[in-house]
C-alpha positions in Angstrom: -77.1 -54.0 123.6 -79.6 -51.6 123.0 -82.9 -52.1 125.3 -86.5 -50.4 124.0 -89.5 -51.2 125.7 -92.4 -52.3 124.1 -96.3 -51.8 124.8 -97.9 -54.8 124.8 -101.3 -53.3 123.8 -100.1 -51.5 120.8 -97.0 -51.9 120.1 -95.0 -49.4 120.2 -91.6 -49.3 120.7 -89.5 -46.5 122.8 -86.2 -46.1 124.5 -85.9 -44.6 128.1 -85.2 -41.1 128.8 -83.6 -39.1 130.9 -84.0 -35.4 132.0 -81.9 -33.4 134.8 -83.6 -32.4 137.5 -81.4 -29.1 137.5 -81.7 -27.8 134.2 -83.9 -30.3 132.2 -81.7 -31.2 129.6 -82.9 -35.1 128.2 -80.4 -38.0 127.7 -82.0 -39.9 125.4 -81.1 -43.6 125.3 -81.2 -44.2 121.4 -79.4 -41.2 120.5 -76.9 -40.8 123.7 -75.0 -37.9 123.8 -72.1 -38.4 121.4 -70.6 -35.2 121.8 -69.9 -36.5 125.5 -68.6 -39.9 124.5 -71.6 -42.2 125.1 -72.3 -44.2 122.1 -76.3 -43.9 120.7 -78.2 -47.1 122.2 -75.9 -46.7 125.2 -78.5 -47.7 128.5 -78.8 -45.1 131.6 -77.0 -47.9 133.4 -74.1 -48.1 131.0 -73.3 -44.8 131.3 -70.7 -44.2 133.6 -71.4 -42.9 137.5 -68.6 -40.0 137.2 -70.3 -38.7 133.8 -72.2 -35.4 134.1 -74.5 -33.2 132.3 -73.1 -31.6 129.2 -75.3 -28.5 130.2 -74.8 -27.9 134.0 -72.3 -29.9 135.5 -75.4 -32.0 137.6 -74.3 -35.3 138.5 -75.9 -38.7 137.5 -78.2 -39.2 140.6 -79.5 -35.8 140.0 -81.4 -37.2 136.4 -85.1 -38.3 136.5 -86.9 -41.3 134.1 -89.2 -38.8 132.3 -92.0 -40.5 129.5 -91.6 -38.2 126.3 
């Protein structure tokens, strides 16, 4: 299931993203990162513990919530 989060004072709609602290690349929930086997809409906490960034090898717990 794909989760967005809504503001409830306009209205608009986003999906969480996700940058790494090491070399800022995003993971973006509605688009994922099909390249690496996660599916678009796929939540941060869907995506399995063991996966790492496509771009530096950084682990999961090294990515930050970011607002874009």
């Amino acid at each position: 299931m794909n989760k967005t989060w809504m503001c409830l004072i306009c209205g608009w709609i986003y999906n969480k993203t996700w940058m790494c602290l090491i070399c800022g690349w995003i993971y973006d929930e509605a688009a994922g990162a099909p390249d690496e086997g996660i599916a678009p809409g796929t939540t941060w906490e869907q995506v399995p513990m063991n996966w790492t960034c496509p771009e530096c090898g950084a682990r999961k717990e090294d990515f930050e919530m970011v607002q874009i």
